[in-house]
C-alpha positions as CSV (number, residue, x, y, z in Angstrom):
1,X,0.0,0.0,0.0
2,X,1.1,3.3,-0.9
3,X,1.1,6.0,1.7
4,X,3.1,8.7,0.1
5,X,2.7,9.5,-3.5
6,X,4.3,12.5,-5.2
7,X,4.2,13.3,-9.2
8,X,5.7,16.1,-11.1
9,X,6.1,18.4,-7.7
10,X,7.1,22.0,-8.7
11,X,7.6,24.8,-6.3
12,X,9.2,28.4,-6.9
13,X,9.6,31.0,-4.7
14,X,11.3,33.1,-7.5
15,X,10.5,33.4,-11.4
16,X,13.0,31.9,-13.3
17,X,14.4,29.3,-10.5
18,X,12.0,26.1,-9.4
19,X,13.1,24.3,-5.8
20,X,11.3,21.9,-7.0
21,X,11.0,20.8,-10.5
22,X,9.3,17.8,-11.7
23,X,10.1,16.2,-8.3
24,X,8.2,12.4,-8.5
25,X,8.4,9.1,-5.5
26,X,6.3,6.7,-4.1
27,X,6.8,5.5,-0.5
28,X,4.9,2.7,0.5
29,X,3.5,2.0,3.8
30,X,5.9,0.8,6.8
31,X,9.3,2.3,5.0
32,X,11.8,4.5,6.9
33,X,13.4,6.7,4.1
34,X,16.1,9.0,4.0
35,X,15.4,12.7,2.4
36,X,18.8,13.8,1.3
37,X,20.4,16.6,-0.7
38,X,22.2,20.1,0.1
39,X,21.0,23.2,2.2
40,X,18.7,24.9,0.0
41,X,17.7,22.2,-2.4
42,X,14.3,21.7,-0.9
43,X,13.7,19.1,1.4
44,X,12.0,21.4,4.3
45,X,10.2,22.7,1.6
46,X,8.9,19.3,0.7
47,X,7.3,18.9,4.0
48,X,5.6,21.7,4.3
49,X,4.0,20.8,1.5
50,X,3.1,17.5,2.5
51,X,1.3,18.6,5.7
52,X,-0.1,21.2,3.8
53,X,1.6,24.1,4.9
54,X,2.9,24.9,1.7
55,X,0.7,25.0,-1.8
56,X,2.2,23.7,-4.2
57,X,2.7,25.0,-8.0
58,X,2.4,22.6,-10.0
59,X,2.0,18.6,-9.5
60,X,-0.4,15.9,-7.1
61,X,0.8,15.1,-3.5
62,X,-1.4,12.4,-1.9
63,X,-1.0,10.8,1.2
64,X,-3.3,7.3,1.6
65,X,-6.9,8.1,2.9
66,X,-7.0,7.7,7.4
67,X,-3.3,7.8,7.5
68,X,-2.3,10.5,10.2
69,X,1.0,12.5,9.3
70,X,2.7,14.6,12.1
71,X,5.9,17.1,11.6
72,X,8.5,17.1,14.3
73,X,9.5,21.0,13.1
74,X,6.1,22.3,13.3
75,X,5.2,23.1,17.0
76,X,1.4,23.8,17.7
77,X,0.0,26.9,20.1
78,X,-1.6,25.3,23.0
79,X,-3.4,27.2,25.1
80,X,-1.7,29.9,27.5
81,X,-0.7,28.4,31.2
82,X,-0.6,24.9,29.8
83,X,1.9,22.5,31.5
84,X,4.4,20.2,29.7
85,X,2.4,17.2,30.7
86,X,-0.8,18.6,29.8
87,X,0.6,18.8,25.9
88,X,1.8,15.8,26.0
89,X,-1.5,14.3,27.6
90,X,-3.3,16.0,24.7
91,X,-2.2,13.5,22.7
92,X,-4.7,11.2,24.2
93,X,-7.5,13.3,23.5
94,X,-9.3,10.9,21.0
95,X,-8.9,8.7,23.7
96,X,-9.8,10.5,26.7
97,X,-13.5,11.2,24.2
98,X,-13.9,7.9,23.8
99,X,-13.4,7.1,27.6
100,X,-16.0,10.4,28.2
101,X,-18.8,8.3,25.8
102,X,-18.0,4.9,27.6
103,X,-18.9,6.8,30.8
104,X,-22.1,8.4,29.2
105,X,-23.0,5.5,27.7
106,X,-23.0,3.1,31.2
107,X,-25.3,6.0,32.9
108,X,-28.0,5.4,30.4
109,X,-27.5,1.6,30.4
110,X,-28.9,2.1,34.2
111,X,-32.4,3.4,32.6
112,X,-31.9,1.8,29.3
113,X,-30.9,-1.6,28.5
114,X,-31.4,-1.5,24.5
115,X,-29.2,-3.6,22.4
116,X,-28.0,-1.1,20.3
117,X,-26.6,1.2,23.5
118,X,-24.5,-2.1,24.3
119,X,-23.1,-2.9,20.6
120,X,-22.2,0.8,21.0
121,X,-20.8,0.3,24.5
122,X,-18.7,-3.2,23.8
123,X,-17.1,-1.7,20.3
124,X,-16.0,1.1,21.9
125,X,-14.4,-0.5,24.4
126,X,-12.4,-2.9,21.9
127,X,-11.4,0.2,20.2
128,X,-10.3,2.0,23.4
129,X,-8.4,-1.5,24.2
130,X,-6.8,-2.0,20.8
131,X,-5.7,1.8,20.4
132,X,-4.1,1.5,24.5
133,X,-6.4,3.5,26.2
134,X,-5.6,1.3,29.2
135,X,-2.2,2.4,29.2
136,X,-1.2,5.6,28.3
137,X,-0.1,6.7,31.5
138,X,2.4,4.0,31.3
139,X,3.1,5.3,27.8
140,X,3.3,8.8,28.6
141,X,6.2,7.8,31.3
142,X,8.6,5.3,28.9
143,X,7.9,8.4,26.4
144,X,9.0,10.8,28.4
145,X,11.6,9.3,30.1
146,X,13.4,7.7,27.1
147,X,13.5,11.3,25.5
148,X,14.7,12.9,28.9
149,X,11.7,14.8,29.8
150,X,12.0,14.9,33.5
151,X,9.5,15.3,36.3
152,X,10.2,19.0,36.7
153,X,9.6,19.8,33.2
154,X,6.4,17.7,33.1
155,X,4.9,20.5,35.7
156,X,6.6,23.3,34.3
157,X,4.8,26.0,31.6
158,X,5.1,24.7,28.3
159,X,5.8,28.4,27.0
160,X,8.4,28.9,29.4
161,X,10.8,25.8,27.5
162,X,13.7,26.8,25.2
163,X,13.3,25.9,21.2
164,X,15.0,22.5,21.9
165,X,13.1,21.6,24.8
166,X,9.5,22.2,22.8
167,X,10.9,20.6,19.9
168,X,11.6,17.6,22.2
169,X,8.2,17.7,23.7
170,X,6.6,17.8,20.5
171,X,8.4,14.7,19.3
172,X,6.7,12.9,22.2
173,X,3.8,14.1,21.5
174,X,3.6,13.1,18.2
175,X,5.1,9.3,19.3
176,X,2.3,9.1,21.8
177,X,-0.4,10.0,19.4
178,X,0.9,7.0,17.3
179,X,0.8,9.1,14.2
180,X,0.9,7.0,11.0
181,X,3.6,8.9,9.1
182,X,6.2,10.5,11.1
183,X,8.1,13.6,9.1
184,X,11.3,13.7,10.9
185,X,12.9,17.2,9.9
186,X,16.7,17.2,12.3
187,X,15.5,15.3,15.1
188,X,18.5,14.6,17.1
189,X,19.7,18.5,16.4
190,X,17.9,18.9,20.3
191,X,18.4,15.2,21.6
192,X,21.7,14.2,23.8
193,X,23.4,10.8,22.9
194,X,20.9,8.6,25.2
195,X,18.0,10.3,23.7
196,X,18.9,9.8,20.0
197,X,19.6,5.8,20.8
198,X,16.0,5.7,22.4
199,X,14.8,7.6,19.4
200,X,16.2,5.3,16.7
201,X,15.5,2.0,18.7
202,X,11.8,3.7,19.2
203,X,11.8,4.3,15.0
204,X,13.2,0.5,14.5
205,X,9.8,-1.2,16.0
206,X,7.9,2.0,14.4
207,X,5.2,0.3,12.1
208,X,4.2,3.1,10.7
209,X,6.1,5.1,7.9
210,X,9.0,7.5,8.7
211,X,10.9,10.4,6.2
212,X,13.6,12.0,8.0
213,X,15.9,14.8,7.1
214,X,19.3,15.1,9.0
215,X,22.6,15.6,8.6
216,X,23.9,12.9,11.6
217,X,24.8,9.9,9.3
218,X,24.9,7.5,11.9
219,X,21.4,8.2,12.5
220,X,20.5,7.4,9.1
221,X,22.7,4.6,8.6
222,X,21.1,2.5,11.6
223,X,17.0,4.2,10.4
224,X,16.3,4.4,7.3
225,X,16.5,1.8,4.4
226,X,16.5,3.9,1.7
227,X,17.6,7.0,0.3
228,X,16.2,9.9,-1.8
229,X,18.3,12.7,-3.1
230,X,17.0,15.5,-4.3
231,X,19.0,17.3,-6.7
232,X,17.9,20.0,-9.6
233,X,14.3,20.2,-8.0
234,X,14.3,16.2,-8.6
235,X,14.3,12.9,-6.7
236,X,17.2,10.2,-7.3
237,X,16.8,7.3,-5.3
238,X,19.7,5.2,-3.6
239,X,18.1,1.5,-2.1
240,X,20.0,1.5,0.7
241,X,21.3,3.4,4.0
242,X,23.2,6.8,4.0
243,X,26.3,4.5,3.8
244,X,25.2,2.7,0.3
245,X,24.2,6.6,-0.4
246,X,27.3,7.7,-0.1
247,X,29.6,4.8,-2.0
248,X,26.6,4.4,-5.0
249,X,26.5,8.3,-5.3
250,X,30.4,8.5,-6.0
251,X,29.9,5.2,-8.4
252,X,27.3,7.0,-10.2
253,X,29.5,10.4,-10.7
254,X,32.2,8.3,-11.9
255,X,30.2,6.2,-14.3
256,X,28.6,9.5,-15.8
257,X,31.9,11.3,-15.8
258,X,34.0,8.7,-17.5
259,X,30.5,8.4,-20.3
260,X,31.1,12.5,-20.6
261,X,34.8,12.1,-21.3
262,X,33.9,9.4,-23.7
263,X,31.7,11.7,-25.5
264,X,33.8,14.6,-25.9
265,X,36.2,12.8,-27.5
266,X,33.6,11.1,-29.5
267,X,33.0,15.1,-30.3
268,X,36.2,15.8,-31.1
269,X,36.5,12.9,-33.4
270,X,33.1,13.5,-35.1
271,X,33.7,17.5,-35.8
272,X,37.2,16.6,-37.9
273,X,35.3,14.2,-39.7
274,X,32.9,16.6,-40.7
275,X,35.3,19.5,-41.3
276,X,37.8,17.2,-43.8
277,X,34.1,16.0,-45.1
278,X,33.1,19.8,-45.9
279,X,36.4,19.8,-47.4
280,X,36.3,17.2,-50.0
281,X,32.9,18.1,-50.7
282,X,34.0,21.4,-52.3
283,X,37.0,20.2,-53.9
284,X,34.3,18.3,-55.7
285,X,32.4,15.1,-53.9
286,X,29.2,17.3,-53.1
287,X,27.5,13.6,-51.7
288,X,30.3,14.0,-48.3
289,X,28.2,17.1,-47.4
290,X,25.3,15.4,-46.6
291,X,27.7,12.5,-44.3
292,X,28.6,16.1,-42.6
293,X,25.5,17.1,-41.9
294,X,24.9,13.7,-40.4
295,X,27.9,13.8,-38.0
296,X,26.8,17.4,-36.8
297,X,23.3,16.7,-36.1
298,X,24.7,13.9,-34.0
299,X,27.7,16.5,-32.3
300,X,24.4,18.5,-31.3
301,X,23.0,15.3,-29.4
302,X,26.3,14.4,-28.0
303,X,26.8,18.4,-27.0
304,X,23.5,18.4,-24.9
305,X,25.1,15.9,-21.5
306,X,26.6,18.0,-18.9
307,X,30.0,17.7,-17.4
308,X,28.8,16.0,-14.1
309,X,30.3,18.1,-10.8
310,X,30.8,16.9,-7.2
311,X,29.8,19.1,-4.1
312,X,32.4,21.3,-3.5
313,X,34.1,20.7,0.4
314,X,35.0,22.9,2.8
315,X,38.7,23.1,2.7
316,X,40.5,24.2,6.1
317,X,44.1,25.0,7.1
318,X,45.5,25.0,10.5
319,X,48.9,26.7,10.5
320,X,51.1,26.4,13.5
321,X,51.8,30.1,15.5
322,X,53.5,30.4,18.9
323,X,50.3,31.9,20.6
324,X,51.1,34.8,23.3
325,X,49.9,35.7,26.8
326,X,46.3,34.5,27.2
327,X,45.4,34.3,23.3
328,X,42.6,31.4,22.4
329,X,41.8,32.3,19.0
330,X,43.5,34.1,16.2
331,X,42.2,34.8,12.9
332,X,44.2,36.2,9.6
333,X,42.3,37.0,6.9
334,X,39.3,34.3,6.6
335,X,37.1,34.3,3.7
336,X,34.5,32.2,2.4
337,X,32.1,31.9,-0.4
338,X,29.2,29.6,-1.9
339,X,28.5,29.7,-5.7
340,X,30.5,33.1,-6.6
341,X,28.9,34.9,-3.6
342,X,31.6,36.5,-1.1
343,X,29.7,35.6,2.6
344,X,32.7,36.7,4.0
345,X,36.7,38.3,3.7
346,X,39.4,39.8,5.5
347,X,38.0,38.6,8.5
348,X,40.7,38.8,11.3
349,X,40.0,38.3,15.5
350,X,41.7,37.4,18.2
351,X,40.0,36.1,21.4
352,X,41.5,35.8,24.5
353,X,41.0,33.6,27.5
354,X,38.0,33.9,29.4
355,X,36.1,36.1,27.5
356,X,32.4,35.7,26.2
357,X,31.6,36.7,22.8
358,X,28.5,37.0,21.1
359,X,27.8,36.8,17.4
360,X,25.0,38.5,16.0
361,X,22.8,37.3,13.3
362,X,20.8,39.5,11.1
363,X,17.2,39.2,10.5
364,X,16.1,36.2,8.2
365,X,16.2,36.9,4.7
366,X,13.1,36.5,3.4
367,X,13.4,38.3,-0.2
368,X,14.1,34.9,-2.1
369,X,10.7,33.4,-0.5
370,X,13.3,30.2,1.0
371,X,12.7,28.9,4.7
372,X,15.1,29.3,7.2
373,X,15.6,25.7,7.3
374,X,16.0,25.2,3.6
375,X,18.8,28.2,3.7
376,X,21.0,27.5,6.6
377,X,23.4,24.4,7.0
């Protein structure tokens, strides 16, 4: 059964330049799949469409009929004074109304002993059974515990958390409401070590489906069991973990680089046939001109492949210096770039024991339309 199916995705945020471009995959139900590719190429963006977030340009995105899909990035408004452990409580709401019509329905049972009030009763109850209504306090306590969600912080103002401790409340949250589809978008960016092995032992008996971005790839090499790259606006796919990503994806550059070196000299050998064709053609053989033509039109085929191009990696020097005093840190004329833009140059510091130094951030930069998470590394 399919629970993900996306076809011909395209999303712009600027004319001229799709994110996504013709982006197509199926994942069925029960797979744990890698989302993979650089900053900026999209894969936030891809979940925001699939919850809905985001509207789409261009393309169908359908997730199976009844199959609940939760996203550990997005972090819902509760209501003002709410406690940790009422937020994660609220994730037995469907429960708690099913509980609240058992109740109802044994007070009129009292007065009203009808057959179809007890078929009501007794299939609610092997619902609220089945779906561990029985248990979630139990639930709520392995939950919390195995994602290090103590005591204190279970009566303490959900509002009054940091980012990372919300973002690890919400991920029990969405664990304890046994969503269908989890959207994992840098889970373990807020979990310490003990957490992330509960996490991806928790994801390994997972029955459900799971798509997770991150950038930890020991993470993904013990979760997912298969990849999906997404590069120019579309999906290549790698049937494996980030390991087998990482070994086919070099295989793959080599195999089309060695087929583009075998076509420009295919070129090269193609255009001086052609040219000494031309030639003899005027000196009198006017039949070789159309064998020229020929070779040309298939230069122009040969002339459309690309020379394929690895990702560029950050290269970094350390040079010894006989440090003085209390220096920590000295910096000689940094600079640093991405794709012909200058981020920084000339950047020189020194820091010095003991001191505290802030770095300020400018606003977010929202003239290109990209999320914060699609932009930054």
């Amino acid at each position: 059964m399919t629970d993900i199916s996306v076809n011909n995705l395209v999303k712009s945020f600027e004319i001229g330049r799709n994110v996504l471009d013709g982006l197509s995959f199926t994942v069925t139900e029960g797979e744990r799949v890698g989302i993979l590719g650089h900053n900026g190429c999209g894969k936030t963006t891809l979940f925001r469409i699939l919850t809905g977030e985001l509207r789409r340009d261009d393309g169908d995105v359908a997730v199976a009929p009844g199959r609940r899909l939760g996203l550990i990035s997005q972090i819902p408004v509760y209501p003002e004074g709410w406690t940790t452990g009422q937020v994660l409580r609220d994730a037995f709401r469907r429960l708690d109304a099913m509980a609240a019509r058992m109740d109802e329905l044994t007070e009129r049972m009292e007065r009203d002993s009808s057959p179809a009030l007890l078929h009501e009763y007794d299939r609610l109850q092997d619902d609220y059974r089945r779906l561990g209504g029985y248990e979630t306090e139990v639930d709520l306590s392995r939950v919390a515990n195995g994602l290090d969600i103590t005591p204190a912080q279970l009566e303490q103002p959900f509002d009054s958390l940091s980012g990372g401790e919300k973002t690890r409340v919400n991920l029990a949250r969405l664990i304890l409401e046994k969503t269908d589809i989890l959207l994992l978008d840098e889970p373990t960016n807020h979990l310490d070590l003990h957490a992330t092995e509960w996490l991806e032992d928790y994801l390994l008996r997972f029955k459900g489906t799971v798509l997770a971005i991150s950038h930890d790839r020991y993470f993904l090499d013990r979760v997912v069991q298969r990849c999906i790259e997404i590069s120019d606006g579309k999906a290549e796919f790698y049937s494996g973990n980030y390991s087998f990503y990482v070994v086919e994806r070099q295989r793959r550059f080599e195999e089309k680089l060695k087929q583009y070196e075998k076509d420009q000299a295919k070129i090269e050998q193609l255009q001086r046939a052609a040219a000494q064709m031309h030639l003899w053609a005027f000196m009198g053989n006017d039949k070789l001109h159309k064998r020229a033509f020929s070779m040309e039109k298939r230069i122009e085929k040969l002339s459309r492949s690309e020379k394929p191009t690895e990702q560029r990696k950050l290269t970094v020097k350390f040079k010894e210096r006989e440090f003085v005093g209390d220096e920590v840190l000295v910096l000689d004329d940094i600079a640093k770039g991405f794709g012909g833009r200058t981020l920084f140059s000339g950047l020189e510091a020194l820091v010095t024991g003991g001191e505290r130094i802030g770095i300020p951030l400018p606003r977010p930069d929202r003239a290109h339309g990209l999320s914060a998470a699609d932009r930054a590394f």
